[in-house]
C-alpha positions as CSV (number, residue, x, y, z in Angstrom):
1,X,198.6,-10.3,-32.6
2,X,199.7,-12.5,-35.8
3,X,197.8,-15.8,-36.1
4,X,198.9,-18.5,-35.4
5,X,198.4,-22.4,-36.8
6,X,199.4,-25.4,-35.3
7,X,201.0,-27.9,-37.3
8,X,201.6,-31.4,-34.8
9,X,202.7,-34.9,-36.0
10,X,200.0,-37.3,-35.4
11,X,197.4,-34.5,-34.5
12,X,195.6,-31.3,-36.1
13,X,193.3,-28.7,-35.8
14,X,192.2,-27.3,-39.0
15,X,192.1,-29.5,-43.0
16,X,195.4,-27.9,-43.6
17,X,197.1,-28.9,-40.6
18,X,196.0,-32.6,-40.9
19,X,197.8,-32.8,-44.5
20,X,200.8,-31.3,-43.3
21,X,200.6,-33.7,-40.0
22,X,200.3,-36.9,-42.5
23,X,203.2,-37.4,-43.2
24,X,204.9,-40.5,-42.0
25,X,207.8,-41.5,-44.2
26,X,210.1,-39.9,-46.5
27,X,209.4,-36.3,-46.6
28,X,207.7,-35.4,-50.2
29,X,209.8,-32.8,-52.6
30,X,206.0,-31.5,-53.9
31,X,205.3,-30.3,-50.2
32,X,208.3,-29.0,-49.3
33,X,208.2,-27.0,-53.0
34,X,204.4,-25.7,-52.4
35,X,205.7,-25.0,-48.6
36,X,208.7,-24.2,-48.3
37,X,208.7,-27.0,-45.5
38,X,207.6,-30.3,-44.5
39,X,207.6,-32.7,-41.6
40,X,208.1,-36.1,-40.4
41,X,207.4,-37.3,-37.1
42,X,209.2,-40.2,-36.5
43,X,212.2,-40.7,-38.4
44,X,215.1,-41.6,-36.1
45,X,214.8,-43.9,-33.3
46,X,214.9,-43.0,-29.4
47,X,218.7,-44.9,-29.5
48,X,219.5,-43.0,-32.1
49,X,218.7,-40.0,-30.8
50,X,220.4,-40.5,-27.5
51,X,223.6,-41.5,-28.9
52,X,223.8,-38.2,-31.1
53,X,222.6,-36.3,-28.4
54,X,225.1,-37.5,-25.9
55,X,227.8,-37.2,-28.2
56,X,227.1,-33.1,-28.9
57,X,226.6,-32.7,-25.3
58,X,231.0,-34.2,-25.0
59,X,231.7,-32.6,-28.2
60,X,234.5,-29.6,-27.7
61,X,232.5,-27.0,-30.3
62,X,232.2,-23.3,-29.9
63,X,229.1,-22.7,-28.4
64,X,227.4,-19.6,-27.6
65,X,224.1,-18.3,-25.9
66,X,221.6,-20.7,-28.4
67,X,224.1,-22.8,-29.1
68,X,226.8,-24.0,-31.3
69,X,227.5,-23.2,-35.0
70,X,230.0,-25.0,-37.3
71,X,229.7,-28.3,-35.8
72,X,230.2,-30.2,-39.0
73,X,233.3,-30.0,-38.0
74,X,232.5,-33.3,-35.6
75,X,233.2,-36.2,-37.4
76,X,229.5,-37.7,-35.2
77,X,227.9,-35.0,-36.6
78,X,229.2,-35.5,-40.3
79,X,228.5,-39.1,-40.2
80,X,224.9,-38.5,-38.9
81,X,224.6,-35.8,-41.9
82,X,225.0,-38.3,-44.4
83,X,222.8,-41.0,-43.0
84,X,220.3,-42.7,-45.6
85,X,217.3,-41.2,-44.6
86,X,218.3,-37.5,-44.6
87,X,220.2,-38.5,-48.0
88,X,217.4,-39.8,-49.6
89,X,215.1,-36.3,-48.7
90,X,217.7,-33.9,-49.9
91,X,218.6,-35.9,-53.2
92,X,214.8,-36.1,-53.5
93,X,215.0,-32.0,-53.7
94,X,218.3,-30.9,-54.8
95,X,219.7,-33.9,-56.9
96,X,221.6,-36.6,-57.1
97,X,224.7,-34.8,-55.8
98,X,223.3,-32.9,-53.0
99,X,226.1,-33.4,-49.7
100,X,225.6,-31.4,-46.4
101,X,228.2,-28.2,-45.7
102,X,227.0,-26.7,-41.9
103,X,225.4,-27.8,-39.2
104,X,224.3,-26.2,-36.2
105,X,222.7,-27.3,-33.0
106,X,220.6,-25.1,-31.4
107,X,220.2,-25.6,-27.8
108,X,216.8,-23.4,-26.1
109,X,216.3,-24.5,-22.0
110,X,215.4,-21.8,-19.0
111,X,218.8,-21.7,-18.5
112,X,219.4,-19.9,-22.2
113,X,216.2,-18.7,-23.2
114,X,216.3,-16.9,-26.4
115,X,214.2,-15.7,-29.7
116,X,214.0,-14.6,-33.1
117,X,212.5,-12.5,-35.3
118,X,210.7,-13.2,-38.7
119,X,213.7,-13.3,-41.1
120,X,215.4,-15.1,-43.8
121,X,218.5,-17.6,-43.9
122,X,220.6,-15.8,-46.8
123,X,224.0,-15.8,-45.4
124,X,226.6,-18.9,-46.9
125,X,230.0,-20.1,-45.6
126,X,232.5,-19.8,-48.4
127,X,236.0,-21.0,-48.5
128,X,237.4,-17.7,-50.4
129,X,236.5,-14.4,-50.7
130,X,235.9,-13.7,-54.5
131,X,233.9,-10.5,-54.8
132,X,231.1,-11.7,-57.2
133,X,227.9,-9.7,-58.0
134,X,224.8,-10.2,-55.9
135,X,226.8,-11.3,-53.0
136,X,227.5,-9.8,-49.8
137,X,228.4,-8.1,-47.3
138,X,230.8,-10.3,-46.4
139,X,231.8,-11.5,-42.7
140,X,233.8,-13.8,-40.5
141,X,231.9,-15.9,-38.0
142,X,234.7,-17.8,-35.8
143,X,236.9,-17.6,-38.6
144,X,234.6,-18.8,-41.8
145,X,233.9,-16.4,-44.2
146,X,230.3,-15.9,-45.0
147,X,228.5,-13.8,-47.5
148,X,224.9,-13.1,-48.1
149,X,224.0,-14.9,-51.2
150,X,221.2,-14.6,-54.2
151,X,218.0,-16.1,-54.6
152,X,219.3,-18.3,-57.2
153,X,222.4,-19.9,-55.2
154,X,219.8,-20.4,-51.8
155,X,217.2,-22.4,-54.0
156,X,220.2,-25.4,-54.4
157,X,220.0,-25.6,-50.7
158,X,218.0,-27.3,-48.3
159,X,217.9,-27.9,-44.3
160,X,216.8,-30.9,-42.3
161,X,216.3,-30.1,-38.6
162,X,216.6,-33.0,-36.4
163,X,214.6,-33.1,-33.7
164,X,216.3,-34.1,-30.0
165,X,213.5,-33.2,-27.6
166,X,209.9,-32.6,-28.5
167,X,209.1,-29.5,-29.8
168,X,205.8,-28.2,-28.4
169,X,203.9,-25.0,-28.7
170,X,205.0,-24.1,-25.0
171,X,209.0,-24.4,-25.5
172,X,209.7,-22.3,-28.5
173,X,209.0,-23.6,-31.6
174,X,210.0,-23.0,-35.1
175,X,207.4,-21.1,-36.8
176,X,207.1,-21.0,-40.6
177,X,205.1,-18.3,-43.1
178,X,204.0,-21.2,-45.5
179,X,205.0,-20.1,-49.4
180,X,207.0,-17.3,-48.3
181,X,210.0,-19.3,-50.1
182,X,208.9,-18.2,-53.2
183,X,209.7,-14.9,-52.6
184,X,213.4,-14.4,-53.6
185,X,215.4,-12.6,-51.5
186,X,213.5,-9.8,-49.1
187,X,214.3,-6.8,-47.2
188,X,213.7,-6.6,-43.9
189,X,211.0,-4.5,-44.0
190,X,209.3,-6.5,-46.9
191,X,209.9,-9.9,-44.7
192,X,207.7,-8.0,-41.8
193,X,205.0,-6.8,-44.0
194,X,204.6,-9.9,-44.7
195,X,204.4,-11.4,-41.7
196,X,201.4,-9.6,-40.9
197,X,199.3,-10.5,-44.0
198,X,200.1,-14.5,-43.7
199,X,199.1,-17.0,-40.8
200,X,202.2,-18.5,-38.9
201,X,202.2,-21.8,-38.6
202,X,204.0,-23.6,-35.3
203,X,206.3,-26.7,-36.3
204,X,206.0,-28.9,-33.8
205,X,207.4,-32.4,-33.7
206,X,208.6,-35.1,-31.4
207,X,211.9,-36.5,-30.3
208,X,213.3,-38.3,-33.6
209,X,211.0,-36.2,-36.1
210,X,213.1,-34.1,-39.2
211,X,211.4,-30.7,-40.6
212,X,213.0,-30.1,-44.0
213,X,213.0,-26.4,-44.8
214,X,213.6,-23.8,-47.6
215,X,216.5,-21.0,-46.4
216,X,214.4,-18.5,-47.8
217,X,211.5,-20.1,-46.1
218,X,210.3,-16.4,-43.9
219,X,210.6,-18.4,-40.6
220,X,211.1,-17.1,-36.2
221,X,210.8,-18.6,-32.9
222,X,209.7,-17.5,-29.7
223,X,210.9,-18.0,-26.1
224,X,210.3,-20.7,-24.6
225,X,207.7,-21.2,-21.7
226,X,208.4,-24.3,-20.0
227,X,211.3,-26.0,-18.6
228,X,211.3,-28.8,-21.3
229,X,215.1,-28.5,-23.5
230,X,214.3,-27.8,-27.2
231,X,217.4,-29.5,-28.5
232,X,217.5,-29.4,-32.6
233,X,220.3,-30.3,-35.0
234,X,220.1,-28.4,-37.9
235,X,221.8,-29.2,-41.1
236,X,222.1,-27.5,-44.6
237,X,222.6,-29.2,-47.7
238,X,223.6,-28.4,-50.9
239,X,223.4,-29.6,-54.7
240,X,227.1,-29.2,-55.4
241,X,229.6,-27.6,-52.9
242,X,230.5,-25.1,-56.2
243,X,228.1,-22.1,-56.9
244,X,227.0,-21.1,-60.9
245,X,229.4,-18.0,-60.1
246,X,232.3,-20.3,-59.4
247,X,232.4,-19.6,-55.3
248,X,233.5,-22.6,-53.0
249,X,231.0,-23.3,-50.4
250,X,233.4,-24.1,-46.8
251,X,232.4,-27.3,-44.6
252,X,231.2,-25.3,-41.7
């Protein structure tokens, strides 16, 4: 069975976790380059967190089995993108310039119990379809068009996940390959080998914490064994909403 570290805000079980666990205020660019990831516990306030996650739960977005992609089309949502705080840690990474482009919430209860394998985050919405080397296969998820994209265009992005619920060891958690980011683009079967030569590490936060993360970051998540929601917004970011090969990036 792969190993497994914990990695808790406010608590820790080995010197590495209790680094990691430190952090308190704005997430630091150094950790989440080393990393691939970083978190902070307590970012958004209970109030906060209730009114965004009242409004998702109203919100008419197309919502499958773990939840619902493309809700940056929600003006809540794309307000809440652009608040300081997440601001601040994606200009911290990607520059000056850096604007979110997709969100998704993904929504894990007994009711829709799901998981994931090790893997990557290489696929991009795009506005047009402009057949440019190192990118693709192309595809159209509930009518964006997406293509898998290079090392280079994934390292000008970054994701904050925002936290709704606690996220615990017992309700299935994100779990990271620390470094793995560094990579480049992997096959499948490279991304598994690797997976069983590095310790995992569980992300767990509370209500109101944000884990920023690396898309080529080697990252899965379990099912969930308790009846406790795992509710998490996630949101990409980019530098600029134009690639270096001259491909839009679509609001998604």
């Amino acid at each position: 069975m792969q190993e497994s570290k914990t990695l808790r805000a406010g608590t820790s079980t080995s010197p590495l976790a209790t680094i990691r666990a430190s952090v308190a205020g704005p997430l630091p660019a150094s950790q989440i380059a080393a990393d691939g990831f970083a978190i902070a516990p307590s970012v958004f306030a209970d109030r906060e967190i209730d009114s965004l996650a009242d409004a998702l739960a109203g919100a008419s977005l197309s919502r499958s089995r773990a939840g619902a992609r493309h809700a940056m089309s929600h003006p809540i949502v794309a307000n809440f993108a652009r608040d300081a705080r997440l601001l601040q840690v994606v200009r911290d990474v990607l520059g000056p310039d850096a604007l979110p482009f997709r969100a998704t919430l993904f929504d894990k209860s007994p009711a829709s119990n799901w998981l994931v394998s090790w893997h990557q985050d290489t696929a991009l919405p795009l506005r047009v379809r402009h057949e440019t080397p190192g990118w693709g296969p192309w595809s159209l998820k509930a009518g964006i068009l997406y293509a898998h994209a290079p090392a280079a265009a994934l390292r000008n992005v970054l994701a904050l996940r925002i936290h709704l619920d606690d996220s615990t060891a017992a309700n299935g958690p994100l779990r990271v390959l620390p470094g793995t980011h560094r990579e480049g683009v992997l096959s499948d079967a490279a991304v598994q080998q690797i997976a069983q030569n590095i310790a995992a590490v569980d992300c767990l936060a509370p209500r109101g914490g944000v884990l920023a993360m690396r898309p080529l970051l080697i990252h899965a998540s379990s099912k969930s064994r308790t009846d406790a929601p795992r509710r998490v917004l996630h949101i990409e970011y980019a530098a600029a909403m134009w690639t270096e090969q001259g491909l839009e990036l679509a609001v998604a």
